[in-house]
Every structure is written in C-alpha cells, then in structure tokens.
N, C-alpha and C positions, 0 to 999 in steps of 0.2 A: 399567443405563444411567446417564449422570450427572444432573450436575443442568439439562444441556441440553435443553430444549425440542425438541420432532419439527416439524421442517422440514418435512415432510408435505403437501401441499394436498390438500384434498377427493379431488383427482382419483389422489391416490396419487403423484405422479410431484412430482421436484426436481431443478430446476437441478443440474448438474455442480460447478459451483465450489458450490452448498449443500452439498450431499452431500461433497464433499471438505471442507469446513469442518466439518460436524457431525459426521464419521467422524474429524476429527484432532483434535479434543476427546473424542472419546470412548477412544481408542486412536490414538496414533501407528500403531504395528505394524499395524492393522488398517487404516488408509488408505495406507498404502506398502502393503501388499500388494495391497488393491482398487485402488488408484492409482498403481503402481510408478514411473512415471515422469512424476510431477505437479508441476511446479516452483513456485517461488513464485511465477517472471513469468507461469507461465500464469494462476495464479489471478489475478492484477492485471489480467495483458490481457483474463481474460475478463468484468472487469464490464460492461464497454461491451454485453454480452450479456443480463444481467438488465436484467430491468423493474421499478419500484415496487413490485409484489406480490411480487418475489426479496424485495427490500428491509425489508419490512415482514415475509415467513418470518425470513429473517436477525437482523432484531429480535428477534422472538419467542424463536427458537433462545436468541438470547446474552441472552434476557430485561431488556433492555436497548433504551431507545428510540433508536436510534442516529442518529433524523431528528430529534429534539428540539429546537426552538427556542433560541436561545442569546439571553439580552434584549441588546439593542442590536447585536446581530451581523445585516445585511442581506442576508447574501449570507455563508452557513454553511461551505462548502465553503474558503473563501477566511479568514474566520475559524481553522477548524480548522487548517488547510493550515500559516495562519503560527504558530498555537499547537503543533503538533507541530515544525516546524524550530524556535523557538524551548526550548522544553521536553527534545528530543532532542538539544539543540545541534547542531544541523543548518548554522549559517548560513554554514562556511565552503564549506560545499557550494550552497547557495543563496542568491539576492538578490533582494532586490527593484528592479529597473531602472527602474520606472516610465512602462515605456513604453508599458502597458496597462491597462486597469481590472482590480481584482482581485485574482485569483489568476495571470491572464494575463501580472503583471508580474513573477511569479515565475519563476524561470530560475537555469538550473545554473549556477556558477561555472567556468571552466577555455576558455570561447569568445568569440570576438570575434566578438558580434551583428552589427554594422557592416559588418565587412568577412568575413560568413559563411564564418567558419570558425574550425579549433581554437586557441588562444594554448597552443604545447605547454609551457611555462614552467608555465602557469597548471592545463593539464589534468592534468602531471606534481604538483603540491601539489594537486589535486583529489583525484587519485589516491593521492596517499600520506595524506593527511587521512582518506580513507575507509579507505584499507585500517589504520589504525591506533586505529578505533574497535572496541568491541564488537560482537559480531553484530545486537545487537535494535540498536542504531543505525545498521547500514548497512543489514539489513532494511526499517528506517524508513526511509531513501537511499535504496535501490535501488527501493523501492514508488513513494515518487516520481516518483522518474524514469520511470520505466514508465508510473504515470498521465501523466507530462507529453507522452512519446511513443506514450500509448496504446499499447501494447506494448513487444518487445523492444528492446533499447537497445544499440548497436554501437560506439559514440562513448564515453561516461562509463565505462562498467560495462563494459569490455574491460580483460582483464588483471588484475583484480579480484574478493574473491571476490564470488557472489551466485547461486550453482546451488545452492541450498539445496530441499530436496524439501518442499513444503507444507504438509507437514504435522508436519516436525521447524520449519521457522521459525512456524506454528502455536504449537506447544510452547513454543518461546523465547521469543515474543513474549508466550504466556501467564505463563510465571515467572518475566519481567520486570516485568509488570501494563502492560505494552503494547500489548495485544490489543486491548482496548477502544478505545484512540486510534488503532490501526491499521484497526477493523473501522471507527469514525466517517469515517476519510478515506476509507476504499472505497466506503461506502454515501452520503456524500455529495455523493461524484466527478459532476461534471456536465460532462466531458468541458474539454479545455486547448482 
C-alpha cells in the first residue's frame, strides 16, 4: 500500500468518492477497473454528498489537514477558490463581478449575467482559452465549474475536453503537485 492513510471508519464502510480517491492513489489501473466509468464530474458532483467526517477521513487519507485555517483568511473556501484561479491562471476563465459576498462573486467568464444568457463572442475565447491550456489546468477549470453548478455543466464545458476518468486526472493532478490545491477546494466547498 502507499503512503496513503486507510479511509476506513470504525464501521468498515467509505464514502464512494473516498474509495475512488484512495484506490486512484494507490493504483490508477486498479480504480478504472473497480470504477470503469467514474468521471471526474462525478467525483466533483459528489461532494455535496459527504459530510465533515468524509472530510476529516479525506484528510487523514492525504495526511494532510485540508480544513486548516488560513491566518487572516475569514471565509477559507473563498480564500482558496481565488488562490487556485490566480496560481493556475485561471482568470481568463473567471471573474470576480462583485455582485456577491465572496466566493459568490465568482463567475465564469463567456455570459451576460444581465441579460441571462451566453455573449457567444465571449464563450467562443472561453472556449478556446480552456481548450489551449494543459490538462491539470483545465481539470482545475472544469472542477470549478462543476462546484459552481454543483454538477454537470452543459453551457462552458460543451465541446471541450473534460471526460477524463477520476482517477487518471487523480494521477495528473498528482504529478503536477496539484492535488493538494485541488483536494483543499473540494473539501472546503460549502456549496455556490
């Protein structure tokens, strides 16, 4: 086994998305085969699933406090959120509009809030910005987005890649040293 910590609770039994995470650090091959057709939106959609004791296994797993207080950071999620689009250079993908507290005021680039709906100028250079990044930064995009629509996404991430199997963008995001920013955005997530 690696140097992964067991996911395990007392009771024997873990979360679906743990289990898919602990088995795609331990073995790619070995989670595609237990999990053939596990995507990365579903792991993203399924946080809203876990509870705080997912969260705190999760930790343990990646040996790593991933709820860890940040000093001067009030509201963590939202912290992260803009330190991963800034870090990934994420921003021509996202903005901040201001027209919410937060993380709230975060929002995809490529639509006219206003007048609810797409600016296809805008979604077309969305679209091509994303598709001309590397994988572990549209993985970082695509995760996103998913948390910001809590699931699947029909609008941004159509025609794009982002059907990566969970446990090969696992892998990439690991030998990126992207995983740790990606598993903090997950576990912080307190829903858009």
């Amino acid at each position: 086994m690696s140097d992964v910590r067991s996911a395990v609770s007392p009771c024997g039994r873990i979360a679906e998305p743990l289990q898919v995470i602990r088995l795609s650090i331990d073995s790619v091959d070995a989670a595609r085969r237990q999990f053939p057709g596990y995507r990365l939106t579903r792991l993203v959609g399924a946080r809203l699933e876990l509870d705080e004791k997912d969260i705190d296994r999760l930790s343990d797993m990646l040996g790593v406090d991933l709820l860890r207080p940040v000093a001067g950071a009030s509201k963590p999620f939202d912290h992260h959120l803009r330190h991963v689009i800034a870090l990934y250079e994420l921003s021509a993908l996202f903005r901040d509009d201001g027209h919410a507290p937060y993380h709230h005021a975060i929002r995809p680039t490529g639509y006219d809030y206003h007048r609810d709906k797409v600016d296809p100028s805008g979604m077309e250079l969305w679209r091509a910005d994303y598709r001309v990044m590397p994988d572990v930064r549209q993985m970082m995009a695509a995760s996103i987005r998913w948390l910001h629509r809590a699931g699947k996404d029909n609008v941004w991430l159509r025609r794009v890649p982002c059907t990566w199997h969970a446990a090969e963008a696992i892998a990439c995001l690991r030998a990126n040293g992207a995983f740790e920013d990606w598993a903090r955005l997950y576990a912080l997530y307190p829903g858009w």
